[in-house]
C-alpha positions in Angstrom: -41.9 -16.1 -15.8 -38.0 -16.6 -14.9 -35.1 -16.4 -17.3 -32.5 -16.6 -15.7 -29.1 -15.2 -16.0 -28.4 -15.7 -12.9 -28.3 -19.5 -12.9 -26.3 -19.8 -15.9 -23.3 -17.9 -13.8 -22.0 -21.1 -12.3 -22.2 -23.2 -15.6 -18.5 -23.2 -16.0 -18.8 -24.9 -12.8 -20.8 -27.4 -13.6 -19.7 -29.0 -16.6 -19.4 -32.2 -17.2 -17.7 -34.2 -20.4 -18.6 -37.6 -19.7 -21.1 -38.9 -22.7 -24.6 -38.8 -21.3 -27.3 -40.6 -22.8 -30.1 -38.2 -23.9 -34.3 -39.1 -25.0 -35.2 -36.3 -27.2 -39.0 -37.0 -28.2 -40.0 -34.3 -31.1 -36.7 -35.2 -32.5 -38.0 -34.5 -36.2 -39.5 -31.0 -35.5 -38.1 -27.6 -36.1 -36.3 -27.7 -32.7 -35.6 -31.2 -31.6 -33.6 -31.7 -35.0 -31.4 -29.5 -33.4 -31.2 -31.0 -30.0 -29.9 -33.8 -31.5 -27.3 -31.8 -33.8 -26.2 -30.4 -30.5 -25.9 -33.6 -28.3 -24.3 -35.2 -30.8 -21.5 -32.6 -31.3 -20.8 -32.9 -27.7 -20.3 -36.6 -27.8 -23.3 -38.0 -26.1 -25.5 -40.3 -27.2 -29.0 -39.6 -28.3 -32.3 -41.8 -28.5 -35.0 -40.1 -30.8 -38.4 -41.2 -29.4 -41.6 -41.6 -32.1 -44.4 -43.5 -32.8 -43.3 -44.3 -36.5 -39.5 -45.3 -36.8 -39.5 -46.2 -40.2 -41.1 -42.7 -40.9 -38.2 -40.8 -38.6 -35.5 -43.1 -40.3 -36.6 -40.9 -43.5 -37.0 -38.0 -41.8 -33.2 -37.3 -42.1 -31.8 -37.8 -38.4 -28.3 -38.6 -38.6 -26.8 -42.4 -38.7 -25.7 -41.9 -35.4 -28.9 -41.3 -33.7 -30.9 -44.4 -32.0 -34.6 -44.2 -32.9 -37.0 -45.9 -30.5 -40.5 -46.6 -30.4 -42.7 -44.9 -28.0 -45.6 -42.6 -27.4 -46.3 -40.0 -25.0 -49.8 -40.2 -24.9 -49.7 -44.1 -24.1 -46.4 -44.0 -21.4 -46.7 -47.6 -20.2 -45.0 -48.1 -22.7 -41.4 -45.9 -22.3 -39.5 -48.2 -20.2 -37.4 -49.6 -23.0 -36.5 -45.9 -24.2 -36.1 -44.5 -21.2 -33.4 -47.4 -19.9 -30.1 -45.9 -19.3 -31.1 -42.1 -20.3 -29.8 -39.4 -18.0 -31.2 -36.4 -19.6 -35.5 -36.2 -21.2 -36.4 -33.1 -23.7 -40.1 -33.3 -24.0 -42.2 -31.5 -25.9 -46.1 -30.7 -24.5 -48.2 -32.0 -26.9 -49.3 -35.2 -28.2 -50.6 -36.6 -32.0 -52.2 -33.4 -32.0 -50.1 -30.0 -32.1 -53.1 -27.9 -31.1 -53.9 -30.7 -27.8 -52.1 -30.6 -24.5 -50.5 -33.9 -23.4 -52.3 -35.0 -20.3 -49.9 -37.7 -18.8 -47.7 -35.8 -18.0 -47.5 -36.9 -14.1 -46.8 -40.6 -15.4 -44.2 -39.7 -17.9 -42.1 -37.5 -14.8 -43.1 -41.0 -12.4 -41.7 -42.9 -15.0 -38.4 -41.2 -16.1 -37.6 -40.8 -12.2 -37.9 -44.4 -11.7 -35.7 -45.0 -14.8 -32.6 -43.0 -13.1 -33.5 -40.2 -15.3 -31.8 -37.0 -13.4 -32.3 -33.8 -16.0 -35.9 -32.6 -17.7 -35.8 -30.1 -20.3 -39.6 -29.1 -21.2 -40.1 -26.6 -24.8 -42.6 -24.1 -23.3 -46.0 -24.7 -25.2 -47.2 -21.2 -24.7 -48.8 -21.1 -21.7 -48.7 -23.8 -18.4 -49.2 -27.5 -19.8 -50.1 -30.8 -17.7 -46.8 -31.8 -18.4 -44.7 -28.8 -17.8 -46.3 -28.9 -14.5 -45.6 -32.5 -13.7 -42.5 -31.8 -14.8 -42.1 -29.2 -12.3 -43.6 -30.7 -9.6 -41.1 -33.9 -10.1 -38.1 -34.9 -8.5 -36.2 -34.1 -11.6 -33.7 -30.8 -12.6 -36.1 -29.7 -14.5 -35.4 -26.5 -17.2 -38.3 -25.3 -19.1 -37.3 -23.5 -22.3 -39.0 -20.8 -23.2 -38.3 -18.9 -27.0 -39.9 -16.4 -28.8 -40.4 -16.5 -32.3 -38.2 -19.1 -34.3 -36.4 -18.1 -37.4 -38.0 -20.9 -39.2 -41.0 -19.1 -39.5 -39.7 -16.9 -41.9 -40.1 -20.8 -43.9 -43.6 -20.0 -44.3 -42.7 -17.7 -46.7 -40.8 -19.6 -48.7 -43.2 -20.2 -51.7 -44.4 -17.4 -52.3 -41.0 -15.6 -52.4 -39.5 -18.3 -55.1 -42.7 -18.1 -57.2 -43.3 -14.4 -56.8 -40.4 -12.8 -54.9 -43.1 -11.4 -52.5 -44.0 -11.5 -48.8 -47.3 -10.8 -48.1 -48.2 -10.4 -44.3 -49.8 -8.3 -42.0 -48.8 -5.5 -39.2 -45.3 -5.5 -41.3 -44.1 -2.9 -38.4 -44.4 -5.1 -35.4 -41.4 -6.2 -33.6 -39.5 -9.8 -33.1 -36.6 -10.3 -31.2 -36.9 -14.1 -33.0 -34.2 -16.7 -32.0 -32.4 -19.2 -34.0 -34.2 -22.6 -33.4 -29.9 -23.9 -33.1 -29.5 -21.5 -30.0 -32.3 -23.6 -28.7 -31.2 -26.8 -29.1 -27.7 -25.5 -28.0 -29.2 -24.1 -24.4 -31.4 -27.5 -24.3 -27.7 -29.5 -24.9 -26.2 -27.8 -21.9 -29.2 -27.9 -19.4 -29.8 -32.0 -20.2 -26.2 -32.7 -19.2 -24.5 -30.0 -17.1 -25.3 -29.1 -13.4 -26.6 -26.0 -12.3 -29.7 -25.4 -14.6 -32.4 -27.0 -12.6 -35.6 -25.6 -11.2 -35.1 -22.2 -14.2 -37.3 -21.0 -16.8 -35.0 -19.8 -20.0 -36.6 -17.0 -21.9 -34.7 -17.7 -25.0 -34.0 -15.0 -27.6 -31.7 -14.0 -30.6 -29.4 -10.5 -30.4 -31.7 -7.9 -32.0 -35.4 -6.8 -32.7 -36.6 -7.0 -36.2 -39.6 -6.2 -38.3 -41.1 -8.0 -40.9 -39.1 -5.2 -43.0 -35.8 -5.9 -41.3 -37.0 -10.1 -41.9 -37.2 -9.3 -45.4 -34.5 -7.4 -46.6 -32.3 -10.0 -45.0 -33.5 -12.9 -47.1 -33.4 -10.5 -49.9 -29.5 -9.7 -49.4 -29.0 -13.9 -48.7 -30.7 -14.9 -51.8 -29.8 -11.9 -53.9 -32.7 -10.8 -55.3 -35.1 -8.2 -54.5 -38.4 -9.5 -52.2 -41.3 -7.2 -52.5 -43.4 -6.8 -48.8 -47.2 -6.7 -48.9 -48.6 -5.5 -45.9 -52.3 -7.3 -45.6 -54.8 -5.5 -43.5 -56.0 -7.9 -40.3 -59.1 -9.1 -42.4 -56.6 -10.3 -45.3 -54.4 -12.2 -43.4 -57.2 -13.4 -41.2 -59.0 -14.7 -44.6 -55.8 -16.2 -45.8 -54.8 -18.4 -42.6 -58.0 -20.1 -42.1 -57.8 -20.4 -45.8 -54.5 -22.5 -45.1 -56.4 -25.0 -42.7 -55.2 -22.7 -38.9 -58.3 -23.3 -36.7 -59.6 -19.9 -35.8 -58.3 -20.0 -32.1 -55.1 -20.1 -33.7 -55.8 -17.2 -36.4 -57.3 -15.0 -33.5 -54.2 -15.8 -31.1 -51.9 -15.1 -34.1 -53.7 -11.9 -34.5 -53.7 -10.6 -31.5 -49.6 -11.3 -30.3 -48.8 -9.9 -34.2 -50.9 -6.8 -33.4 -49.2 -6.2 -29.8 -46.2 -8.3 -29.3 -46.0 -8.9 -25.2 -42.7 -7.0 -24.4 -41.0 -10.3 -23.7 -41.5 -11.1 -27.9 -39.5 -7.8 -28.5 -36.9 -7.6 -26.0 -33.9 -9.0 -26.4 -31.9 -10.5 -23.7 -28.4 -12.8 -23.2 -29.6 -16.0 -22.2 -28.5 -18.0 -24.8 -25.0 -16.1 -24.4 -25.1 -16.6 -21.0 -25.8 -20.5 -21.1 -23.6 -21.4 -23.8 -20.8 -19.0 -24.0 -21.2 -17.7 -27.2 -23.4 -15.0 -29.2 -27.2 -15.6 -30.0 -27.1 -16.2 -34.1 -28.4 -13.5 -35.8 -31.4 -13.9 -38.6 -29.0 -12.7 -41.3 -27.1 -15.9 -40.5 -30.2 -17.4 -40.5 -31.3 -16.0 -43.9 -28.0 -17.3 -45.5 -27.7 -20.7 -44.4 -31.4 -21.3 -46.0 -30.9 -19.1 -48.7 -31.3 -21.9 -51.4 -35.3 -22.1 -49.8 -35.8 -19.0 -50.8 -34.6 -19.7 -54.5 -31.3 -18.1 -53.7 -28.7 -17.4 -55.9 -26.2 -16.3 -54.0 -25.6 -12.8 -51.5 -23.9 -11.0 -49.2 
């Protein structure tokens, strides 16, 4: 794995502000919402692909975004979405979150032969079909790489406005979690500045947190106490395949909560480094979704 730093020296250099057309498929989830947001506030325009547009019409993408029909598993079909687009942020999975996409060498054929120049590809947790089509292509590709999101911390949502209580294992391990906006922000600049292809991003926020650290900052946002539970490994194990996780999920969860690879708790400047300004922190975080949490108002 690359991150690198060193490639993100000459984006001064390579900045362009002509408007760009952009194809952001997963532009409803957690981190293409904010590839949009991103695009958009630097003036390009942006194409949402999906399968359903009436569904992503009420998904809340703003007015100015062009929704398209398409499907990655069936890519025959993206020559109309793909017309025009200079930039592709793909995502490596299909209908399903837990399956691979495996057309991944025609979807790279196809956005080549559509003038397509720039590939951004959210790492999927290990090497995908597509990533390495994508790599193997003749576009400037960027594979973006984050830890944790913030928006995890969603998850605990409920149970902190019905009981003002977290409940979750290994409560001491450590997260150097990023802001899903410093993602689409790093995404922005690779789909339409020079300089960024052929580099893996390992994206992360400014500091390393515990669950401890996670919760006292929602507590201060919302401004009310949060009791943690710490559940043993059997607990939290119980309660997640409760929730519908399939067990290869549960056991991979398990196993990075119990010992964190050092790249999950090591913080580093990338998202500095690529977009000129300071990774967000999670007490940011915490008070922009304060309201989630049943917030009342805090520091």
């Amino acid at each position: 794995m690359t991150n690198h730093a060193n490639a993100a020296s000459s984006i001064n250099n390579g900045k362009t502000d002509d408007p760009q057309t952009v194809l952001v498929t997963g532009a409803t989830g957690t981190v293409g919402r904010q590839v949009v947001a991103e695009l958009l506030r630097r003036g390009h325009t942006v194409r949402a692909l999906t399968r359903d547009p009436a569904r992503a019409a009420a998904a809340g993408l703003p007015a100015e975004v062009e929704i398209v029909r398409g499907d990655l598993t069936d890519p025959a079909g993206l020559g109309p979405a793909l017309d025009g687009a200079t930039g592709l942020h793909l995502i490596t999975f299909g209908g399903d979150l837990f399956a691979s996409l495996e057309t991944g060498l025609e979807i790279a054929e196809l956005a080549e032969k559509s003038g397509v120049r720039r590939a951004t590809v959210l790492f999927g947790g290990g090497q995908t079909p597509l990533q390495q089509a994508v790599e193997a292509s003749g576009l400037d590709w960027t594979v973006l790489m984050p830890v944790e999101f913030m928006a995890n911390a969603l998850e605990w949502a409920g149970t902190i406005r019905a009981e003002d209580t977290v409940r979750e294992p290994f409560a001491d391990r450590q997260s150097a979690m990023v802001h899903e906006a410093d993602i689409g922000a790093v995404a922005a600049v690779a789909l339409t500045e020079e300089g960024h292809g052929g580099h893996r991003y390992l994206l992360t926020g400014p500091e390393v947190l515990t669950v401890r650290d996670k919760t006292e900052a929602l507590a201060a946002a919302r401004g009310q106490a949060i009791t943690l539970v710490e559940l043993t490994e059997w607990e939290a194990r119980e309660r997640w395949i409760a929730d519908g996780k399939p067990r290869e999920v549960v056991d991979f969860l398990l196993g990075v909560f119990a010992d964190t690879p050092p790249e999950g708790r090591t913080v580093v400047g990338t998202v500095e480094e690529i977009t000129g300004r300071p990774a967000r922190t999670f007490a940011q975080w915490a008070r922009e979704h304060a309201a989630e949490f049943g917030g009342r108002g805090g520091a």
